[in-house]
N, C-alpha and C positions, 0 to 999 in steps of 0.2 A: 120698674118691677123689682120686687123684692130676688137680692139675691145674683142681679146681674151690675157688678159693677163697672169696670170700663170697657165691657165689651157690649156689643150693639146688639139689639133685638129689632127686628120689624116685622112683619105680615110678610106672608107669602104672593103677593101680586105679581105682575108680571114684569113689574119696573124692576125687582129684584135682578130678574137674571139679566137685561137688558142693563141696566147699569154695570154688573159686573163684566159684561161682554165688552159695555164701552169703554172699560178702564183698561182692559186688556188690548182695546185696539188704539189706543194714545188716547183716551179720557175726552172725548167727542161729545161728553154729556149727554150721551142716550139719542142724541137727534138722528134722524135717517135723512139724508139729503133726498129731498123729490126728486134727484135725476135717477138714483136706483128705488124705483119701487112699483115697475110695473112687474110680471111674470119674465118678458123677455129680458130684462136688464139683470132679474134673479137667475134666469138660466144664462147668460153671459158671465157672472159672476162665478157661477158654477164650472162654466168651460175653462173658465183661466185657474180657477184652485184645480181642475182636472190635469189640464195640462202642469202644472208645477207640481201633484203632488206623482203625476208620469215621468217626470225628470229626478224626481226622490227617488223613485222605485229603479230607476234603471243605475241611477249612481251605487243604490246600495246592492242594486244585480237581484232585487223580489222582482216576483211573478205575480200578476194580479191583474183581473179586470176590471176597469173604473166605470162606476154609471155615474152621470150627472144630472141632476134634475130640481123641480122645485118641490118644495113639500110645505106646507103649513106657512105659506109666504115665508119659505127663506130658503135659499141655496141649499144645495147638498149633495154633497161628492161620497158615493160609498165605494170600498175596494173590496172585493172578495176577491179569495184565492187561497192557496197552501201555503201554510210555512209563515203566517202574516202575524204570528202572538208578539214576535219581538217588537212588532211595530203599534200595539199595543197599550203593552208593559203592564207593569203590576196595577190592577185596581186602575186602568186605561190612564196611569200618567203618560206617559207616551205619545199614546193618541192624544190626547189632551194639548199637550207641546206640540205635536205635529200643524194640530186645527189650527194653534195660534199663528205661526207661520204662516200656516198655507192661507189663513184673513190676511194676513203683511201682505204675501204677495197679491193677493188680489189688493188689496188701497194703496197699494203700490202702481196697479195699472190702471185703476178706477178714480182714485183719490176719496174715495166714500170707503167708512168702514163700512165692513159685511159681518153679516150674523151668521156665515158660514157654518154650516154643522158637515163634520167630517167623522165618517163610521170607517172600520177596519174590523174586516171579517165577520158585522154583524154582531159586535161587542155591545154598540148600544142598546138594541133589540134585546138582545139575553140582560144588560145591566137593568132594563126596562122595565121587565119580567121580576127580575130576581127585587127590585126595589119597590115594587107593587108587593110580593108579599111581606114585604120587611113591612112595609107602611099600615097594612089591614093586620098587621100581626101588631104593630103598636096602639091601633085604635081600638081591635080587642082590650089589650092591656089599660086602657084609658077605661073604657067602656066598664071594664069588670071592676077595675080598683079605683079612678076615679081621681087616679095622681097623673101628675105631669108626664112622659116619657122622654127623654133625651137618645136622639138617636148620634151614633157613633158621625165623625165630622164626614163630611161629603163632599163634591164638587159642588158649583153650579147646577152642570146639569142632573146630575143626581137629586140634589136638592129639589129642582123644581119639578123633578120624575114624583117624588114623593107627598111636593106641596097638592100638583094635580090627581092623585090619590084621596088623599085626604078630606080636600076640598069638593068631592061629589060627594062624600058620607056626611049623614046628618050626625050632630050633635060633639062634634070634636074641631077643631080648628089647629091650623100648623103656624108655626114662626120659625124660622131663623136666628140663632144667636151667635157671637161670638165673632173672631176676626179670622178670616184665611190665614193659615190654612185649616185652622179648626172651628170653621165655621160648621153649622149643626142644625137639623131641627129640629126642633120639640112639638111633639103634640099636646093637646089640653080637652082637656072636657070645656065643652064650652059655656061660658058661667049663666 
């Protein structure tokens, strides 16, 4: 593509964020071992990031209740409670850091990485929202003028928050460019 020099572009599919998971969990090359992939083995998963991210909270002396459950085939430990932003952080680095972990400890007792997804105080749900209108606000901007958009650099999950956006609206298409940590999407009229 005109324009993108040594940094990467690709489609928004779902191998995207699945590779970036697996890089993050020692570079496992996206595979999921058959022994975790039934529901019980995903809520197993779940119980042991619960319990490790219970032993976080009480080192640091937070208060919060954990729910552990499956969601959209994959693990997932949320904490609500007071006083939880610092565990957060700015733009959910933090939580971010936190989830990586709390995957270690779990393929630490599993030996399978896990696609763990870990919420604190319901920051995903509001970043969810808020990058839903960022996304129908850029395909407006496509729509009317009919240029590329370049959205500001994201996470993963951000990222793929916006791909799945995008990808139910007719006539515009999303990619990904560039290298972590300013990795980005761009939307496009679709040619």
């Amino acid at each position: 593509m005109a324009g993108d020099s040594a940094d990467t572009v690709d489609g928004p599919d779902d191998e995207e964020l699945e590779n970036e998971e697996a890089e993050a969990d020692g570079g496992a090359n996206g595979a999921r071992s058959a022994a975790a992939t039934s529901d019980a083995d995903l809520f197993r998963e779940s119980e042991i990031a619960a319990d490790y991210v219970e032993g976080l909270l009480d080192i640091l002396d937070y208060d919060g209740d954990i729910d552990e459950l499956v969601s959209g085939g994959r693990p997932v430990v949320e904490v609500v409670g007071g006083r939880l932003q610092t565990l957060v952080g700015q733009r959910g680095a933090t939580l971010e850091a936190l989830q990586e972990l709390t995957r270690l400890a779990v393929f630490r007792q599993t030996g399978v990485p896990s696609r763990l997804l870990l919420d604190i105080g319901g920051y995903r749900a509001t970043r969810r929202k808020e990058l839903t209108a960022v996304a129908k606000n850029a395909v407006e901007k496509v729509k009317q003028h009919g240029e590329p958009v370049r959205l500001e650099p994201m996470s993963a999950f951000e990222r793929k928050c916006v791909h799945d956006v995008v990808n139910a609206i007719a006539g515009v298409v999303s990619e990904s460019e560039g290298v972590e940590p300013n990795r980005r999407v761009v939307v496009r009229p679709v040619d």
